[in-house]
C-alpha positions as CSV (number, residue, x, y, z in Angstrom):
1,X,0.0,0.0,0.0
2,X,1.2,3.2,-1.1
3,X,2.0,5.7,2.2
4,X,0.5,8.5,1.7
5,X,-0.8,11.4,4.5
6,X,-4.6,11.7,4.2
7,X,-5.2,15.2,3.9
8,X,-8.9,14.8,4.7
9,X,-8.2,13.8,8.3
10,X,-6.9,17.3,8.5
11,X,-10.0,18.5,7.2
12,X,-12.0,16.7,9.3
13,X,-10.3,17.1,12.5
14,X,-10.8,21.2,11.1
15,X,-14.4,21.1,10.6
16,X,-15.3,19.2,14.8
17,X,-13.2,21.4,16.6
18,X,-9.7,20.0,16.7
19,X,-7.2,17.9,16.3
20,X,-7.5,13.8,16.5
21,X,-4.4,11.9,17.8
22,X,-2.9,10.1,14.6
23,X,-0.3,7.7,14.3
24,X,3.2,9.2,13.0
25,X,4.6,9.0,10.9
26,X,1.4,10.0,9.3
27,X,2.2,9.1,5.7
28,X,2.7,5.7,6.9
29,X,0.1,5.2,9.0
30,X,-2.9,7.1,7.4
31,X,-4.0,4.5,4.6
32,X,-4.8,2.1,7.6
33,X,-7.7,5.0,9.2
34,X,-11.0,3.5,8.7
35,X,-13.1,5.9,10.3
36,X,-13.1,9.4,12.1
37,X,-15.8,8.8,14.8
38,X,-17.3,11.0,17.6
39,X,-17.6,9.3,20.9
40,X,-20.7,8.6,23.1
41,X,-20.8,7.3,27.0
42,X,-17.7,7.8,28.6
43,X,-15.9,9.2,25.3
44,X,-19.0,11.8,24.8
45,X,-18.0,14.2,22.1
46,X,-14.5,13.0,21.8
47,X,-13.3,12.5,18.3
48,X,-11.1,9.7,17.3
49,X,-10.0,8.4,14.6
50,X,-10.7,4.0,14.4
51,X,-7.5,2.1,12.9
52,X,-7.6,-1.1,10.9
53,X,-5.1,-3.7,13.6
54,X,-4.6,-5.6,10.2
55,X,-3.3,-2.5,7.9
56,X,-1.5,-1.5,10.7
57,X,0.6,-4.0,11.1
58,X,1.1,-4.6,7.5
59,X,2.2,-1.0,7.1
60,X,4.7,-1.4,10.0
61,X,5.9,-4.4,7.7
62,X,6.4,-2.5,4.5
63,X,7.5,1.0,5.7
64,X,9.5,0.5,8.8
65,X,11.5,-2.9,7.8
66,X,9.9,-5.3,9.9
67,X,8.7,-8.9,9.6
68,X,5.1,-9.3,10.3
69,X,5.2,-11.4,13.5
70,X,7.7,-8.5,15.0
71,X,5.3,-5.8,13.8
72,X,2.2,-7.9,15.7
73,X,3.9,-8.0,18.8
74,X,5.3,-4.2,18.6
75,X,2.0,-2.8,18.1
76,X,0.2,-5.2,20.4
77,X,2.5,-4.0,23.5
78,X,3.3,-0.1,22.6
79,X,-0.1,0.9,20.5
80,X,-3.1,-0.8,20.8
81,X,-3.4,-0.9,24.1
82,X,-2.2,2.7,24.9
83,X,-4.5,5.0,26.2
84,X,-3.2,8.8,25.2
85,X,-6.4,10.8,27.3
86,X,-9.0,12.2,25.2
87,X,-8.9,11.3,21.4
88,X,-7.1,8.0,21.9
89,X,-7.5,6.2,18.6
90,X,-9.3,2.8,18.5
91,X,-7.7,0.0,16.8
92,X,-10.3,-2.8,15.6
């Protein structure tokens, strides 16, 4: 997948008030966003943007030099399980 930064996150994050917490490096990392959501319940009116686990991982593999079961276990420890206060992303 080509890396690329997806300039309509900015846009988005714009348009609701500011901005989401994204994954750097962005051009890396932005093909695997799947959603821009505003929370509800405890995240009321927080906006986040939702990651595909999969495409992340697979980016980690083709941009940053690593083999797949290495860039599982990265992720698993340091990102998807790290809460970063309001506009966390969510990794699914």
């Amino acid at each position: 997948m080509e890396a690329r930064r997806n300039p309509e996150i900015d846009v988005l994050s714009d348009q609701h008030g500011g901005p989401v917490l994204r994954m750097e490096p962005a051009d890396v990392y932005d093909p695997a966003v799947i959603a821009f959501a505003i929370g509800t319940g405890s995240r009321h009116g927080q906006m986040f943007l939702v990651y595909d686990r999969e495409l992340v991982v697979e980016q980690a593999v083709e941009h940053e030099g690593m083999d797949y079961d290495t860039a599982l276990e990265w992720h698993e420890f340091n990102t998807f399980c790290a809460y970063l206060g309001p506009g966390t992303p969510v990794f699914v």
